[in-house]
C-alpha positions, 0 to 999 in steps of 0.5 A, a space after each residue: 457226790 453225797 456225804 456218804 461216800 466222802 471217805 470212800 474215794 480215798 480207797 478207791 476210784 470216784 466212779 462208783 461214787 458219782 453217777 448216782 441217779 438223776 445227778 447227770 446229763 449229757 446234750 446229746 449222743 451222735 451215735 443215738 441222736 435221740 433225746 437223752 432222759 438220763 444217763 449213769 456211768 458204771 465199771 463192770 465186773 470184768 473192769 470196763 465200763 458203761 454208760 447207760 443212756 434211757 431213751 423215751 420208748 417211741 425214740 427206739 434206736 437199732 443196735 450197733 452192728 459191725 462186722 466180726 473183726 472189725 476195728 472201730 476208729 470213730 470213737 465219739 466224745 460225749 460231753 457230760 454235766 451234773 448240777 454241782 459245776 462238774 463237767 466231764 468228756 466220756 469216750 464212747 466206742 459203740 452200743 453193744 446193748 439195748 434193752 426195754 425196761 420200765 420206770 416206776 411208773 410203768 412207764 416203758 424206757 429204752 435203755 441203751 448200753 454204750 461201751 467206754 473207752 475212757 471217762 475225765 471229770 472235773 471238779 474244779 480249777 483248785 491246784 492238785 496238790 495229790 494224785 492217786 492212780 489206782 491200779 490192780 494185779 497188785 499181788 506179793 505171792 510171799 516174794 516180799 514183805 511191805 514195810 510201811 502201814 497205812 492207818 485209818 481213822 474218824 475223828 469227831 464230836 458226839 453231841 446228845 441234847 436234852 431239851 426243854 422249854 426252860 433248860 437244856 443239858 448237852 452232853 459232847 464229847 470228842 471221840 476217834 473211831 479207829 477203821 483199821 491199819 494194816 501193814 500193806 505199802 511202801 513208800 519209796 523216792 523218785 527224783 526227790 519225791 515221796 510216793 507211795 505204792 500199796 494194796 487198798 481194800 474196797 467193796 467196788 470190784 471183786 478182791 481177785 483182782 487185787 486193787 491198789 495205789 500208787 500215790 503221787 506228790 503234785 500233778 504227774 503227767 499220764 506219761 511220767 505215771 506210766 513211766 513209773 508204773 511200768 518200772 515198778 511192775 518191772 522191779 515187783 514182778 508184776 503187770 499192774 493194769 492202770 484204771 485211771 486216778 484222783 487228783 485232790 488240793 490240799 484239802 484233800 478235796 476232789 479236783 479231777 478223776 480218770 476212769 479207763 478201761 485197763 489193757 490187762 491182756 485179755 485178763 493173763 496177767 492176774 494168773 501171772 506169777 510173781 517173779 521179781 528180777 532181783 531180791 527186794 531185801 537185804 536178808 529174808 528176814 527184812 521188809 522190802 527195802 525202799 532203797 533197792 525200789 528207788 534205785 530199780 525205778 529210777 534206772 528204769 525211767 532214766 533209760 525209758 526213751 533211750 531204749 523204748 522201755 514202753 514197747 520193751 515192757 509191751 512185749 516182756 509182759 506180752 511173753 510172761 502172760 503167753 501159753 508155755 508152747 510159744 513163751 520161748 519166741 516171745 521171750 526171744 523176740 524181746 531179747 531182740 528187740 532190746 539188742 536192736 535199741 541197745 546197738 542203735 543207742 551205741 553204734 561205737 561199740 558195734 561194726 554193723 558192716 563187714 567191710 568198710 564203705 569205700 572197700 564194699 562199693 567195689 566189690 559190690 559194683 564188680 558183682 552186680 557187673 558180673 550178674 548183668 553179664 550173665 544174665 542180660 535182659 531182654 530187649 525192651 522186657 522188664 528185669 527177670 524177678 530171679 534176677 532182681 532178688 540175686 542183686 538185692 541179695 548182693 546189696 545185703 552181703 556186707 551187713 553184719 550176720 545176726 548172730 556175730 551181732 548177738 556175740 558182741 552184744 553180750 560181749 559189750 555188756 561183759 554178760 557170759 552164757 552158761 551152756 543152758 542159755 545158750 541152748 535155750 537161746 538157740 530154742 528160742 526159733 522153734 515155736 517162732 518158726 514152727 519147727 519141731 522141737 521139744 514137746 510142751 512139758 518140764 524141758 519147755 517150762 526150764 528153757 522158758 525160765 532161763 529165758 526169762 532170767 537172760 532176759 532180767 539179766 540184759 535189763 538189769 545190766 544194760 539199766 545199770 539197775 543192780 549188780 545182782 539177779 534172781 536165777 529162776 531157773 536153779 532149785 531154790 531162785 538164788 541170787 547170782 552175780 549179773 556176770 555170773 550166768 544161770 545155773 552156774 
């Protein structure tokens, strides 16, 4: 990494920094097999990123070819090296690309195009003391204002010397060159630790996809930072996709990075809008407030394996980013799916059974009796299939019915429905099932904020997160008690 870029990985991944030419090499390709000249790792515009091999023009290689649809498992693990110690693994899913070009030479060059999955580098076995996951889609829309800054600055010494064979005269002096401040994050605890999430400027990608940060104390592990990113993209209305991190020691010397290809959606989530589940401030006239973020973050993580909050955020962020038409069964769907986790989690509070055991065996047996009277099979013949969907019906009867489940799932959580969610909620069944209900339009676009805002509800409740909300479907998003359903 040279000189001219030291300052730069501290606003933005190493990655654009590091695979400068000539400074990296690999032994071997599989997926090639062919002597390898050189090779320079990149992220695109779209954000993934590529590794481009040069091959001698006599080693020319086909382009990979799957079929349409195809999904690619033999991902292969190239070993990389450079001539400063470093070491790195590149997950390489195909070659998308092979074209001919020429060096300065004239010399002809294959270069071949080889899609990344996922890029690790290590720099050393220092003790990280710092970690920066960057991230993207960071993006307030006016819903909050950031309440602590971020300062940049040089500091060094000017020197100028005038020289001559007898005498010189040298003028020094220390001076500090001011790079700008600018009131763009928040610094908030979790579990002790200061970490900080903020906007970053940097000329590496394009600014519509709002980069960021989230700084972290120590060596976080991949799943504590995904832990935490998903809360905070939860509690700031936002999906933040990651793209990897940076680890430092204590010198803020570079330790290790991550490079990944963000899962964004098919790019859905930078039109998104903001939309936090509860106020972030006191009063619309303060900053955000560290301690509502705080508190937000660690209900969140405190709950993340009791009820899968990472399938749960799958499918939240799945129905935001979805078309209008179908917003309302994804929206349903993740309702469900917190209910399944929430009662597995509490099956006290629930009777997932009508009867009791014992009392159910005879029913059962004395139906299932009655269904082989009736309908004997045939000697030597196999059961009728009609008969056998009859008896597995019987077998289901004493299960609970979804919707006596749902009423005492929002009677355990003290949670009552306004008349609009409850309608919405019945609606939710039309798109999942294509039957014919409302046409896309203003009557769709209401059903599906109230569904969303029933769905911060359940969260904010079941996660003990606040005891207020953000009613998006009233005029003017105000802030409701949780008990106090929308609209009312």
């Amino acid at each position: 990494m040279t000189e001219n870029y030291i300052y730069k990985m501290y606003e933005w991944e190493v990655l654009p920094y590091d695979f400068t030419k000539g400074t990296w090499h690999c032994q071997s390709i599989n997926m090639i097999n062919k002597p390898i000249q050189s090779l320079s790792i990149h992220r695109n515009k779209n954000l993934s990123i590529s590794m481009i091999a040069n091959i001698k023009h006599d080693k020319l290689i086909s382009k990979s070819r799957y079929q349409l649809g195809e999904i690619i498992s033999d991902f292969e693990k190239i070993q990389i090296y450079n001539g400063f110690g470093a070491s790195g693994t590149a997950i390489a899913t195909h070659i998308p690309n092979n074209t001919l070009t020429y060096d300065e030479n004239g010399t002809p060059i294959n270069k071949a195009t080889i899609s990344i999955e996922e890029l690790e580098v290590n720099y050393s076995d220092s003790t990280v003391l710092h970690t920066i996951e960057w991230i993207t889609n960071l993006r307030t829309e006016n819903n909050w204002r950031w309440s602590d800054s971020i300062n940049m600055s040089l500091k060094g010494k000017f020197k100028k010397e005038f020289s001559s064979k007898s005498d010189t005269i040298s003028i020094e002096r220390e001076h500090t060159i001011g790079l700008g401040m600018s009131v763009a994050c928040l610094k908030f605890a979790f579990e002790g630790e200061s970490i900080f999430i903020g906007e970053t400027k940097t000329d590496a990608i394009d600014s519509k996809y709002c980069p960021g940060f989230i700084l972290y104390q120590g060596a976080p592990s991949n799943e504590k930072m995904e832990q935490i990113r998903l809360a905070l993209s939860y509690t700031l209305g936002r999906f933040f996709p990651s793209l990897g991190y940076s680890r430092f020691d204590e010198k803020w010397d570079i330790v290790s990075y991550k490079c990944v290809d963000p899962y964004d959606i098919e790019k859905r989530v930078y039109t998104s809008q903001t939309k936090p589940p509860l106020k972030l401030n006191c009063s619309d006239f303060d900053p955000i407030n560290a301690s509502i973020v705080s508190k937000s973050v660690e209900s969140f993580c405190l709950k993340f394996n009791t009820y899968d909050l990472k399938h749960i955020s799958w499918l939240y962020w799945h129905a935001v980013t979805s078309p209008v038409h179908v917003k309302a069964s994804q929206f349903g769907a993740t309702i469900e799916a917190i209910q399944r986790n929430y009662i597995k989690a509490n099956e006290q509070s629930f009777q997932t059974k009508l009867l009791k055991k014992e009392e159910w065996k005879k029913i059962k047996k004395e139906l299932i009796d009655a269904i082989e009277a009736l309908l004997p099979n045939a000697p030597d013949s196999k059961e009728p299939n009609e008969k056998r969907i009859i008896k597995n019906k019987i077998y289901n009867l004493n299960q609970t019915p979804q919707s006596e489940m749902t009423k005492r799932f929002f009677e355990v959580l003290e949670l009552s429905l306004s008349e609009f969610e409850e309608k919405a909620f019945q609606q939710r069944h039309y798109s999942a099932h294509g039957r014919k209900g409302p046409h896309a339009g203003f009557s769709t676009t209401k059903n599906n904020r109230i569904l969303r805002t029933l769905l911060n509800r359940i969260l904010i409740k079941i996660l003990n997160i606040s005891p207020f909300y953000i009613d998006y479907y009233s005029e003017g998003y105000p802030q409701r008690n949780i008990k106090q359903p929308i609209g009312m």
